[in-house]
N, C-alpha and C positions, 0 to 999 in steps of 0.2 A: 303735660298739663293735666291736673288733676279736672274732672268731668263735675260740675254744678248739679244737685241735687235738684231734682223737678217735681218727688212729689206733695201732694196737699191732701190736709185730712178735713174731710164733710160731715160735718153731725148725721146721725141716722136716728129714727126711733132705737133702733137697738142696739147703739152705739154708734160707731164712727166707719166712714168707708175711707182707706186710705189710697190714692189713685194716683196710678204714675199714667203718663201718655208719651208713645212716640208715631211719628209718622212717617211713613214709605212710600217710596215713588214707586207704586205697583198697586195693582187691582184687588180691591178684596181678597176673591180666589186663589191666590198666590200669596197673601200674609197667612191665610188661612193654614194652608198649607205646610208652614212652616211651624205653627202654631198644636197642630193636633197631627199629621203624622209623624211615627216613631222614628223613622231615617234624619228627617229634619231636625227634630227635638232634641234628639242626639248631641248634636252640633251644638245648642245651646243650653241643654237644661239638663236632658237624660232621657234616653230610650223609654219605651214603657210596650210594656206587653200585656196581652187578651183580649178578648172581644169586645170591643169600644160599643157604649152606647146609651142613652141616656137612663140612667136607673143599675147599671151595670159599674162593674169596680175593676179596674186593671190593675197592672202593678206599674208605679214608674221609679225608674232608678236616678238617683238626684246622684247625677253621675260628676257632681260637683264641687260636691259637699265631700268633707272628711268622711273614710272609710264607705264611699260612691252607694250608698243604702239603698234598696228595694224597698218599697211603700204602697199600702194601699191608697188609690185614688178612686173615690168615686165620682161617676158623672152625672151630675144633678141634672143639665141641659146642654143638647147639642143642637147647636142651629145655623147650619153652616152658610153662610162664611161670613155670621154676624153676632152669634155668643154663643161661648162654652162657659160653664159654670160647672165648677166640681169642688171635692171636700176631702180634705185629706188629714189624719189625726196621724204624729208623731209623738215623742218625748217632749218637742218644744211644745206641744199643744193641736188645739185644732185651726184648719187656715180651711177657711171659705174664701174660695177665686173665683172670680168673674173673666173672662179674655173678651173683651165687645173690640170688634170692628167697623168701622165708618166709611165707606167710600165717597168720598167726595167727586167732584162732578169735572174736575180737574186731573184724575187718573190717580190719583192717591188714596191713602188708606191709612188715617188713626187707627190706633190699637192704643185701647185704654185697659190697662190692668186696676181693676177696682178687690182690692183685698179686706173684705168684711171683716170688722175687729168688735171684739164686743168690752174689749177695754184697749188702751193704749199701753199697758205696759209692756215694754221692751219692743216700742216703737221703733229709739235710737237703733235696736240689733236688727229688724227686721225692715226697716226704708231703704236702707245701703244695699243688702241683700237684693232687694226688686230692682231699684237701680241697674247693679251690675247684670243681674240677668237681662233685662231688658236691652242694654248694650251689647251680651252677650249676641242675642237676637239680632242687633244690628247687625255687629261682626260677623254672624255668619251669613246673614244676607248677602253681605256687600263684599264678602270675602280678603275683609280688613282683618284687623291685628284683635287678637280676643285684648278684652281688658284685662287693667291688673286689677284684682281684689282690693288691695292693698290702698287702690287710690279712691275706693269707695267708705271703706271701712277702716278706722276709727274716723275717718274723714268728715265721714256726712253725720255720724251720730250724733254731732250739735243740733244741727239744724234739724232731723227726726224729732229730738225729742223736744224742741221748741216747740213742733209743732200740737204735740200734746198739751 
């Protein structure tokens, strides 16, 4: 069963914020957790190394991607266990992330991934992309089956770039 595209893109002054959300049966402190230490990260996105902390740059390795690259990230805001904001410049560009967490009063925890665009181009390539890791994130929470790529991308790139 190929997985439904969930995110939405919102006007900003300075463009568009494009925002996926999912939600865990677990407390803040424990999505957190998954979310900014290195052992966890691992398991869905890529380790990262150096002194984490807000104004500080580590390296993280997008241990996912084609030939698994090392990258500077910077960390604009650490506020644990309710947003991380960092910035990171590759070849594709630059990508300003947001991780906001929500505890609800019910023992659950939204995690909104809000990824700052200052245009939409190549929207379609990069919403499949957050999708997948996002699930990623699931899977290693729940200790299910990783996704396949495959059923995210060329999949959802209609609906990405509709939403432009």
């Amino acid at each position: 069963m190929t997985p439904a595209p969930t995110g939405r893109l919102v006007p900003t002054p300075a463009g568009h914020d494009l925002i996926l959300t999912r939600t865990y049966p677990a407390p803040a402190d424990d999505v957190w957790a998954n979310v900014t230490e290195p052992e966890h990260t691992a398991r869905w996105f890529g380790p990262w190394r150096g002194e984490a902390g807000p104004g500080r740059t580590v390296e993280v390795r997008m241990a996912f991607e084609e030939e698994a690259p090392w990258s500077p990230l910077r960390i604009d805001a650490c506020e644990p266990p309710h947003r991380l904001a960092v910035a990171m410049e590759d070849e594709a560009g630059s990508w300003h992330l947001e991780l906001l967490l929500a505890e609800t009063g019910d023992g659950t925890t939204e995690l909104r991934l809000v990824h700052h665009l200052t245009s939409t181009d190549g929207l379609g390539e990069t919403g499949p992309g957050w999708e997948w890791y996002l699930d990623m994130l699931t899977a290693a929470r729940t200790g299910g089956p990783k996704p396949d790529f495959d059923d995210y991308y060329p999949a959802h790139k209609a609906y990405f770039d509709s939403l432009a």
